[in-house]
The first five atom37 places (N, CA, C, CB, O) and aatype in JSON, in Angstrom:
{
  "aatype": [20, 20, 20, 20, 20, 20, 20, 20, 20, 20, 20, 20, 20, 20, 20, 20, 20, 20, 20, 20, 20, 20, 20, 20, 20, 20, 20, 20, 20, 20, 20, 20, 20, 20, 20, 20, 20, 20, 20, 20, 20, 20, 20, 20, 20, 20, 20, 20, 20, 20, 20, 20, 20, 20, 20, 20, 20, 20, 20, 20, 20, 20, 20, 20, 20, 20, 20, 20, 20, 20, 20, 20, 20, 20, 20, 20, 20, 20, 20, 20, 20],
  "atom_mask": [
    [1, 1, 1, 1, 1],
    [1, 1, 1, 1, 1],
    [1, 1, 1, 1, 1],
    [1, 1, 1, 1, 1],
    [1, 1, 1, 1, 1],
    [1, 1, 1, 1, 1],
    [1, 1, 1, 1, 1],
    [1, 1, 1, 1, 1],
    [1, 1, 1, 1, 1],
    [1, 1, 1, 1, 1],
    [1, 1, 1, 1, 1],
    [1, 1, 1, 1, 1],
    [1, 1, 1, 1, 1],
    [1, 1, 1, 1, 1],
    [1, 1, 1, 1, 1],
    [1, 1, 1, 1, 1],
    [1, 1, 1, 1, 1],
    [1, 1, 1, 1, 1],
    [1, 1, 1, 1, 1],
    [1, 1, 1, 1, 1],
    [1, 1, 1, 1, 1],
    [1, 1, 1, 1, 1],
    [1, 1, 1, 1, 1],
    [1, 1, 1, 1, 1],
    [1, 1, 1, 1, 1],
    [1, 1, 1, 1, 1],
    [1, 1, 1, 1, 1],
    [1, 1, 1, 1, 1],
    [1, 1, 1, 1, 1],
    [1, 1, 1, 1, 1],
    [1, 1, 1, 1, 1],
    [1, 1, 1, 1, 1],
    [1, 1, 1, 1, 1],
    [1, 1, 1, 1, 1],
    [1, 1, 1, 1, 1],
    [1, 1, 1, 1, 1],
    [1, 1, 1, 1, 1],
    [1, 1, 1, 1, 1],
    [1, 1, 1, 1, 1],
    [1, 1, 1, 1, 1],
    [1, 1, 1, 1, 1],
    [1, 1, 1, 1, 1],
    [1, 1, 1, 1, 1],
    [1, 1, 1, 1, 1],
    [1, 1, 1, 1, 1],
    [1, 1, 1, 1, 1],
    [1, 1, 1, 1, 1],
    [1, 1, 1, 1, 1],
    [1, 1, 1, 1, 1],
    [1, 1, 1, 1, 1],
    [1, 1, 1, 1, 1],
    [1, 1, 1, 1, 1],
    [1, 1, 1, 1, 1],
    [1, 1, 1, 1, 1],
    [1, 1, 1, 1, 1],
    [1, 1, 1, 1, 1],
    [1, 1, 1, 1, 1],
    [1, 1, 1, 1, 1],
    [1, 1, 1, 1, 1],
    [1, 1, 1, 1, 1],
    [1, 1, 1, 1, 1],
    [1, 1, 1, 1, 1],
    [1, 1, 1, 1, 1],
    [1, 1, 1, 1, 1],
    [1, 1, 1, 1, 1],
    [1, 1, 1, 1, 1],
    [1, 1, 1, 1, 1],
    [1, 1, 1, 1, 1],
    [1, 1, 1, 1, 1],
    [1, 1, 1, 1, 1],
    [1, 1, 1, 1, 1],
    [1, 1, 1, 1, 1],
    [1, 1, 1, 1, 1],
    [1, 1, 1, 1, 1],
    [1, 1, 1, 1, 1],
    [1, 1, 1, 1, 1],
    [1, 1, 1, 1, 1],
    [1, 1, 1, 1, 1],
    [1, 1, 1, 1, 1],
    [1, 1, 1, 1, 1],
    [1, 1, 1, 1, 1]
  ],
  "atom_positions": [
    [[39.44, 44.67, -8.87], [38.48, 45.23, -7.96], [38.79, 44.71, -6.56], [37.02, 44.89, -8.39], [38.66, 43.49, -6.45]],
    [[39.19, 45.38, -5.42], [39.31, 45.43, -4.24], [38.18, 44.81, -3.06], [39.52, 46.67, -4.19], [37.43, 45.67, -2.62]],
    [[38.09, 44.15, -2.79], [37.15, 44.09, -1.46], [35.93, 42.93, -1.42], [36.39, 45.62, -1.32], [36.0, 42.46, -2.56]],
    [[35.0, 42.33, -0.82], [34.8, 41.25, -1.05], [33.44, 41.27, -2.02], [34.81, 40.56, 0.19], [32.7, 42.24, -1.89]],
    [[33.22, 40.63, -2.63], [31.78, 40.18, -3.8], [31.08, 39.54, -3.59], [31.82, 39.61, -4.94], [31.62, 38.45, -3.36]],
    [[29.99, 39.49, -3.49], [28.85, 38.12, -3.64], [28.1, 38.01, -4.6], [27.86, 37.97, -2.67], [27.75, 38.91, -5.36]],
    [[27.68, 36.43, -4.61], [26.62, 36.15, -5.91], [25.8, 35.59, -5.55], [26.95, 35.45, -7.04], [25.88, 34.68, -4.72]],
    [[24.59, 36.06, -6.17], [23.22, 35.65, -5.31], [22.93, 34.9, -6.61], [21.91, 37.01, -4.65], [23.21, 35.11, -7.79]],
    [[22.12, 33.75, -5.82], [21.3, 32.87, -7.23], [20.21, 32.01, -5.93], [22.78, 31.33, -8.59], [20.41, 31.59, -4.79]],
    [[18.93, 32.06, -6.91], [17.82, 31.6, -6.57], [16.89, 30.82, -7.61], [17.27, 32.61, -6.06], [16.92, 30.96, -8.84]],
    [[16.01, 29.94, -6.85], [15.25, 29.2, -8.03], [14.01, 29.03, -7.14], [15.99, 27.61, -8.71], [13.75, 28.62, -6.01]],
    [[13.32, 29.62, -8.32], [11.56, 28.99, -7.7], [10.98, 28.46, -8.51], [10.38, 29.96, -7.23], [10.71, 28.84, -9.65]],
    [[10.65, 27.13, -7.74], [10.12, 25.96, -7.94], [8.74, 26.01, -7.92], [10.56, 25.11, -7.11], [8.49, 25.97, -6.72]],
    [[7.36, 26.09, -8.71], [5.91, 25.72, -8.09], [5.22, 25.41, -8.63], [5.23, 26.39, -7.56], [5.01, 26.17, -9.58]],
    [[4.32, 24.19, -8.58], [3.44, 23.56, -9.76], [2.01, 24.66, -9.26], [3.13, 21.36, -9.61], [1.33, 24.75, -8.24]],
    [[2.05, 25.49, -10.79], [0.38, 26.29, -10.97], [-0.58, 25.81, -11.88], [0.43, 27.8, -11.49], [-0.51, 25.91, -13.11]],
    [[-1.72, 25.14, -11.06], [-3.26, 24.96, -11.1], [-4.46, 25.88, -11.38], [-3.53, 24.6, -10.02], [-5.34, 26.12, -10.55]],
    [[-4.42, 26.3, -12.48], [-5.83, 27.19, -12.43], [-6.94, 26.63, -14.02], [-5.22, 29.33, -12.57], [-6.54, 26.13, -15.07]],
    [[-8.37, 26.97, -13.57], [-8.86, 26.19, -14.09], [-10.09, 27.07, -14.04], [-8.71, 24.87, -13.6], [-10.75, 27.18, -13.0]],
    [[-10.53, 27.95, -15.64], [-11.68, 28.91, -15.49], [-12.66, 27.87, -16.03], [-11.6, 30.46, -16.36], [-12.4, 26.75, -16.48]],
    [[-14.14, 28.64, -15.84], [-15.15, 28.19, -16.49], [-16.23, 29.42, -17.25], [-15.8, 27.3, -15.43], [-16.73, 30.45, -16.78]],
    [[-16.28, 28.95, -18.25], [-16.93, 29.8, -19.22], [-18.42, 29.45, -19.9], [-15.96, 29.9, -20.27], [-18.76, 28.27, -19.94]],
    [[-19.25, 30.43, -20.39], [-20.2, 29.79, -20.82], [-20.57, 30.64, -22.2], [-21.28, 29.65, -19.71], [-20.43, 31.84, -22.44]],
    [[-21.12, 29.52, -23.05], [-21.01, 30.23, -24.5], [-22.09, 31.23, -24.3], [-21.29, 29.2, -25.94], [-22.0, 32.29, -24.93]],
    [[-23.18, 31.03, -23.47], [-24.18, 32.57, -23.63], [-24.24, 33.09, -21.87], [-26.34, 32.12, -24.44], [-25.15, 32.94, -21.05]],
    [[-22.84, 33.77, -21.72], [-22.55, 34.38, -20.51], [-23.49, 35.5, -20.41], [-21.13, 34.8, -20.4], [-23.79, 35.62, -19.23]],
    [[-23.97, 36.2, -20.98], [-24.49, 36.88, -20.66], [-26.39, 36.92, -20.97], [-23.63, 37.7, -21.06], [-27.09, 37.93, -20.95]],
    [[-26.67, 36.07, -21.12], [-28.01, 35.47, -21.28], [-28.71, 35.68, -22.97], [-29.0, 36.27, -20.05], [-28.34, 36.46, -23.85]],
    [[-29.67, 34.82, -23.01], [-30.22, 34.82, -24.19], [-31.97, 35.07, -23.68], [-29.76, 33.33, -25.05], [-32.59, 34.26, -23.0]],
    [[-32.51, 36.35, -24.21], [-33.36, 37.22, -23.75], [-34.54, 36.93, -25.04], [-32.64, 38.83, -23.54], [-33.9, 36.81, -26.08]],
    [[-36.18, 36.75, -25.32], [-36.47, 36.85, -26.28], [-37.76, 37.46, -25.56], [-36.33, 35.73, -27.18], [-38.28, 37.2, -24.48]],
    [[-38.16, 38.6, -26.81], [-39.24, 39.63, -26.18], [-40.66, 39.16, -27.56], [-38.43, 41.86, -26.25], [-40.25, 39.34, -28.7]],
    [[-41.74, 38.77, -27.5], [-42.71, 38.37, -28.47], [-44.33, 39.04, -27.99], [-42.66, 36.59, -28.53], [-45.43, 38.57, -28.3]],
    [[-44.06, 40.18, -27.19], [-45.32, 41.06, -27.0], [-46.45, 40.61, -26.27], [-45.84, 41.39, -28.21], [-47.47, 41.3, -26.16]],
    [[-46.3, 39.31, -25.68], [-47.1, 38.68, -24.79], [-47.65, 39.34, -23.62], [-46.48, 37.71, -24.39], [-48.73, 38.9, -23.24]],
    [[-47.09, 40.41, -22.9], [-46.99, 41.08, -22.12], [-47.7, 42.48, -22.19], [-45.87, 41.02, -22.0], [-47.97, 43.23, -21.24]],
    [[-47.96, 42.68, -23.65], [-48.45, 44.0, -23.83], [-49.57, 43.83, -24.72], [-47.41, 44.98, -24.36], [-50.06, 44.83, -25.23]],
    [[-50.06, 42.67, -24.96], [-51.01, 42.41, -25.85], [-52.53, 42.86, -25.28], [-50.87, 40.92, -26.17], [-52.55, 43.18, -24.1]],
    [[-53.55, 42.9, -25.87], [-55.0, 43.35, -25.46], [-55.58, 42.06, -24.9], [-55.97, 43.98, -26.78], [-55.45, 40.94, -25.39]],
    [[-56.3, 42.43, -23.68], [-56.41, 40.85, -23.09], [-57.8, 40.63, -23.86], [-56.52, 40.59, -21.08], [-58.22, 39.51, -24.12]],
    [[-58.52, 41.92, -24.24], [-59.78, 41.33, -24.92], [-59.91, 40.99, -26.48], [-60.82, 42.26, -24.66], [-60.87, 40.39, -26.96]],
    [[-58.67, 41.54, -27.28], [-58.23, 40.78, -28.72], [-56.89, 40.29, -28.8], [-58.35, 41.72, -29.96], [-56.03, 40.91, -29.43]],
    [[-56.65, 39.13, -28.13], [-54.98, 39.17, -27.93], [-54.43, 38.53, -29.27], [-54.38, 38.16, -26.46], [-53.33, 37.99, -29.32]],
    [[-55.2, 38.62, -30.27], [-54.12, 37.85, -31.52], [-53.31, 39.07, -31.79], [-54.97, 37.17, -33.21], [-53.85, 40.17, -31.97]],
    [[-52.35, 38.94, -31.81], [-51.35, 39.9, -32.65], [-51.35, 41.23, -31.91], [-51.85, 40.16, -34.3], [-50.63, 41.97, -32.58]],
    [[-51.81, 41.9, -30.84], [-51.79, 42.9, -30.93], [-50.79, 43.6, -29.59], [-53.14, 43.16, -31.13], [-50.84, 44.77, -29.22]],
    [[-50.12, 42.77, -29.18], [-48.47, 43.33, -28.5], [-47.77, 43.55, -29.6], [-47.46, 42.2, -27.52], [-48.08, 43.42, -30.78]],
    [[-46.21, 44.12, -28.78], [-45.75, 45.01, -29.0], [-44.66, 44.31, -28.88], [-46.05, 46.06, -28.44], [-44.78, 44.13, -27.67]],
    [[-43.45, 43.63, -29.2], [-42.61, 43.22, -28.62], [-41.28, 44.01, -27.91], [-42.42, 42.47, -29.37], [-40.64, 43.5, -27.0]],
    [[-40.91, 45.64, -28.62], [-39.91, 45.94, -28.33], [-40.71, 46.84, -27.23], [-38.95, 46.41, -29.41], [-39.97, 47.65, -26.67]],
    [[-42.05, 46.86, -26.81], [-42.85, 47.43, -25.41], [-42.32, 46.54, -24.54], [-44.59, 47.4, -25.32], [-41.6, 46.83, -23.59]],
    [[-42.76, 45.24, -24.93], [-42.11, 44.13, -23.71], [-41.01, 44.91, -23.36], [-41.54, 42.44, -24.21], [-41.01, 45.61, -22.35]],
    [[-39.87, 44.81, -24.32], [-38.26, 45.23, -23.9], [-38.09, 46.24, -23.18], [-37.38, 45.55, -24.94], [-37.27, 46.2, -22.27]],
    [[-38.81, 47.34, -23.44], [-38.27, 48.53, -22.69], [-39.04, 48.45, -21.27], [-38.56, 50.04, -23.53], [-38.6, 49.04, -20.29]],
    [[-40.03, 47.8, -21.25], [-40.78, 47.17, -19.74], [-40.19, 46.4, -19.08], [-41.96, 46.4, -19.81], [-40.4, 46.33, -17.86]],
    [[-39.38, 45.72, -19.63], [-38.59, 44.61, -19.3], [-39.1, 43.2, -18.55], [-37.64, 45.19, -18.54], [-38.91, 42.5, -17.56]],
    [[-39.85, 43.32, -19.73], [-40.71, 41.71, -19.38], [-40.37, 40.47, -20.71], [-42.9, 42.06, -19.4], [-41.02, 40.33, -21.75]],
    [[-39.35, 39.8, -20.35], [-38.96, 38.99, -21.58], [-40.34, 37.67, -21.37], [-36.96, 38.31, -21.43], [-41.03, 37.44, -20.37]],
    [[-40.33, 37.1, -22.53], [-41.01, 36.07, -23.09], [-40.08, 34.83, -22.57], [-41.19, 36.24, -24.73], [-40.61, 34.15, -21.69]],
    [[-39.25, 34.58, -22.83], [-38.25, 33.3, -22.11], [-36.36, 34.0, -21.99], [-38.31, 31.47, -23.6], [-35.66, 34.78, -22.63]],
    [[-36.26, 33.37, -21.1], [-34.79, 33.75, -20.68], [-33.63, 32.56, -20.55], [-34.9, 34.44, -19.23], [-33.97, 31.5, -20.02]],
    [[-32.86, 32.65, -20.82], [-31.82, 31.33, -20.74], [-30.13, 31.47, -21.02], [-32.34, 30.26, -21.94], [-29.59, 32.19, -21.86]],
    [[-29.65, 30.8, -20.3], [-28.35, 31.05, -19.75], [-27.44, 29.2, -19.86], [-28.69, 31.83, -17.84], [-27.7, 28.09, -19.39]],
    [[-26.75, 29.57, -20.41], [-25.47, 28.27, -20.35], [-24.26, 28.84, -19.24], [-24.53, 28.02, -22.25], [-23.38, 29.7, -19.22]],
    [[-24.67, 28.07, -18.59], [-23.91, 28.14, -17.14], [-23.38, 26.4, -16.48], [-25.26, 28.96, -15.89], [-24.17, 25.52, -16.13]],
    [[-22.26, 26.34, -16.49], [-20.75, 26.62, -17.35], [-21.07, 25.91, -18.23], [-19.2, 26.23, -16.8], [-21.86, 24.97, -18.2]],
    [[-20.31, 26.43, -19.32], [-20.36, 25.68, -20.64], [-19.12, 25.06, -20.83], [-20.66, 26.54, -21.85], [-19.07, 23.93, -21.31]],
    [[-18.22, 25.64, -20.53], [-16.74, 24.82, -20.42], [-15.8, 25.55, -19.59], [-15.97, 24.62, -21.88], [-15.82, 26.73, -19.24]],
    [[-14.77, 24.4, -19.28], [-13.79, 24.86, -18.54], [-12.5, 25.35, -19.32], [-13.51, 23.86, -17.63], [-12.57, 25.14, -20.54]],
    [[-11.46, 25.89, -18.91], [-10.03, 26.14, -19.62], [-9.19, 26.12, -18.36], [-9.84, 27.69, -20.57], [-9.45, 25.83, -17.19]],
    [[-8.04, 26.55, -19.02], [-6.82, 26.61, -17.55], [-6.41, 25.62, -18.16], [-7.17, 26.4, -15.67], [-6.77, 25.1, -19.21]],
    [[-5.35, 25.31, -17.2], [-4.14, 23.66, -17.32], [-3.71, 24.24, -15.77], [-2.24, 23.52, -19.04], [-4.0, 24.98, -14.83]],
    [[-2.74, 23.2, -16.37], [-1.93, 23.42, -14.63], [-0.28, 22.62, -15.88], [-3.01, 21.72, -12.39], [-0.22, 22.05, -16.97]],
    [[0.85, 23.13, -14.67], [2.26, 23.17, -15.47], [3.2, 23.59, -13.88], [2.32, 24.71, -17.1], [2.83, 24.29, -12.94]],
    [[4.01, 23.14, -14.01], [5.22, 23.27, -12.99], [6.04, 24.29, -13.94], [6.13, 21.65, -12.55], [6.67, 23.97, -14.95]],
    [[5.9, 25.55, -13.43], [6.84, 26.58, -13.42], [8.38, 26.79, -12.99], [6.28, 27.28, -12.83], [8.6, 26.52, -11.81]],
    [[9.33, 27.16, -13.63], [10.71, 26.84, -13.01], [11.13, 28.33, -13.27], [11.76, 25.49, -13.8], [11.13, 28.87, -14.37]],
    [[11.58, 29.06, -11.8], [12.49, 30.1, -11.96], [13.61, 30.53, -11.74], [12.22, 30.69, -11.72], [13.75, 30.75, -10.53]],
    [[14.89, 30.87, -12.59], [16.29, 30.73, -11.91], [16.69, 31.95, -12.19], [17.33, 29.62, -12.4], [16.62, 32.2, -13.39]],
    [[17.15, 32.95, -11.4], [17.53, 34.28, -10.92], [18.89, 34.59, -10.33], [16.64, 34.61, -9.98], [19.3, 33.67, -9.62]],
    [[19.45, 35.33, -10.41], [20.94, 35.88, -9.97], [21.11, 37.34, -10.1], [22.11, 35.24, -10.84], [22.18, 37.87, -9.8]]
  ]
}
């Protein structure tokens, strides 16, 4: 082969850090017990609980916020040509 050639070579070097946080009830823990829809003048027993729900008046609400972390971190090595 005639004429001149080159060779390319490269390396990337970079220590990557990442580090999520998660929670086991990300998206909340909701409980509906009819408190909300009950008769204020006989209130034993007489809500509704899935009325609460579609009213959207929960009884207690609660959230694990963060529950744990993940990720690492690692020095990456890249060699190319």
């Amino acid at each position: 082969m005639q004429g001149r050639q080159f060779l390319k070579l490269g390396v990337l070097i970079r220590y990557f850090r990442w580090l999520g946080y998660d929670s086991s009830i990300y998206a909340g823990s909701f409980s509906f017990t009819g408190a909300e829809t009950q008769n204020p003048a006989a209130s034993a027993g007489t809500g509704d609980a899935f009325a609460d729900f579609l009213l959207g008046y929960p009884a207690s609400v609660a959230r694990a916020y963060p529950g744990a972390n993940f990720g690492g971190q690692q020095w990456y090595k890249q060699i190319f040509g």
